[in-house]
C-alpha positions as a printed Julia matrix, in Angstrom:
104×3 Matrix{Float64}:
 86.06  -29.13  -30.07
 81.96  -29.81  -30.27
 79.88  -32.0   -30.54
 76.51  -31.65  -32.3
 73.08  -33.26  -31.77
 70.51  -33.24  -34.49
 67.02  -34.55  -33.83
 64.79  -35.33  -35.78
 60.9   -37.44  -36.36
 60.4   -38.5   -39.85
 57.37  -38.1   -41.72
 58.55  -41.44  -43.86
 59.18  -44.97  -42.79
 62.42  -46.07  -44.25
 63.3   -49.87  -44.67
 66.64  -50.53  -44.06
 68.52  -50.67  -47.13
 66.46  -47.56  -48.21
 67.69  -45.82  -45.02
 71.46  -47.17  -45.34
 71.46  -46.34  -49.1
 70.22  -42.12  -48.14
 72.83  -42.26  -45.1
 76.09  -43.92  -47.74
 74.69  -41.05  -50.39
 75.24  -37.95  -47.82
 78.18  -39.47  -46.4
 80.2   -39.44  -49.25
 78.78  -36.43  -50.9
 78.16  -34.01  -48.14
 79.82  -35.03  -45.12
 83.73  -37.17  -46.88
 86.4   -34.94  -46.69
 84.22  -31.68  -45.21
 86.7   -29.01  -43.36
 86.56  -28.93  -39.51
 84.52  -32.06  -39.08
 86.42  -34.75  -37.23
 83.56  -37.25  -37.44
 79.71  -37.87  -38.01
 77.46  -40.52  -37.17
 73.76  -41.83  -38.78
 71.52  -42.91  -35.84
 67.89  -43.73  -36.33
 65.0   -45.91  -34.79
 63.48  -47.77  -38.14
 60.69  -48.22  -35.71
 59.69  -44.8   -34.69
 61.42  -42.9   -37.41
 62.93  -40.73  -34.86
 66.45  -39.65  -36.03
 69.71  -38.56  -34.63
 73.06  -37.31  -36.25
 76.09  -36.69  -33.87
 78.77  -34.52  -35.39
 82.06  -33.59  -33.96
 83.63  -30.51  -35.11
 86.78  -28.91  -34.52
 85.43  -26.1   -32.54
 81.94  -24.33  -31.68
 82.48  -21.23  -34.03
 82.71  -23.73  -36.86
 79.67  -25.99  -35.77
 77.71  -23.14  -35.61
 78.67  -21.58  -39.29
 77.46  -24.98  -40.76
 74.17  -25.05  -39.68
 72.59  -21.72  -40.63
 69.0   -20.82  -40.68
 69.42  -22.07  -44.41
 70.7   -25.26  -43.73
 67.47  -25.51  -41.13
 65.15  -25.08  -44.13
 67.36  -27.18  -46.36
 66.91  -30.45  -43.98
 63.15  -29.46  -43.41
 62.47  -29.42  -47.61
 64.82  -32.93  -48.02
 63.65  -34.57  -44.84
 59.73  -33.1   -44.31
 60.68  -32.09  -40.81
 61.77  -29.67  -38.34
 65.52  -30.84  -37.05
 66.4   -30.09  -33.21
 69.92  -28.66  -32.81
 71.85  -28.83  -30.17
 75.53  -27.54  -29.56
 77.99  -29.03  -26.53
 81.42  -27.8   -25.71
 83.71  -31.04  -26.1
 86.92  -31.1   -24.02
 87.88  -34.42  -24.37
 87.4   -37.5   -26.49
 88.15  -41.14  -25.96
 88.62  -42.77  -29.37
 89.16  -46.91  -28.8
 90.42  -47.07  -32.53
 93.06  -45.09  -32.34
 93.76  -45.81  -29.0
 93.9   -42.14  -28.1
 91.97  -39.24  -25.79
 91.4   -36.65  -28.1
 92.13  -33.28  -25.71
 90.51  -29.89  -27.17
């Protein structure tokens, strides 16, 4: 398994609804349903427009086929930014929901 930083600073201040209405929109279009991703959370400071997505993949090979050197200028052209990537081995997962550790 992996887990997947993004970070990013936004040129744009979002208001909330604005920023929840973007973050339902790529959810459900991009990210609902996508092969080898177990999970992916929205994180960002309305404050400082910094930004953070944390995805968890099924393995590294796969994290690492997603986000390509196009995908990199992709999120600059949508987002007006530069986004930080960083990969992590992940060999175990607590997940309260389920009640379950997740073992890779």
């Amino acid at each position: 398994m992996a887990t997947v930083l993004i970070h990013y600073q936004s040129p744009e201040n979002f208001d909330h609804d604005t920023l929840i209405k973007i973050m339902e929109e790529s959810a459900n279009n991009t990210f609902r349903g996508m092969e080898h991703l177990y999970n992916k959370q929205f994180c960002y400071d309305i404050k400082t427009g910094k930004g953070m997505s944390v995805y968890w993949w099924d393995s590294l090979d796969n994290a690492r086929a997603y986000f390509t050197a196009e995908w990199e200028i992709y999120f600059e052209k949508k987002f007006g930014c530069k986004a930080q990537i960083e990969y992590y081995d992940t060999p175990l997962t607590l997940d309260n929901r389920m009640d379950d550790i997740v073992y890779d």
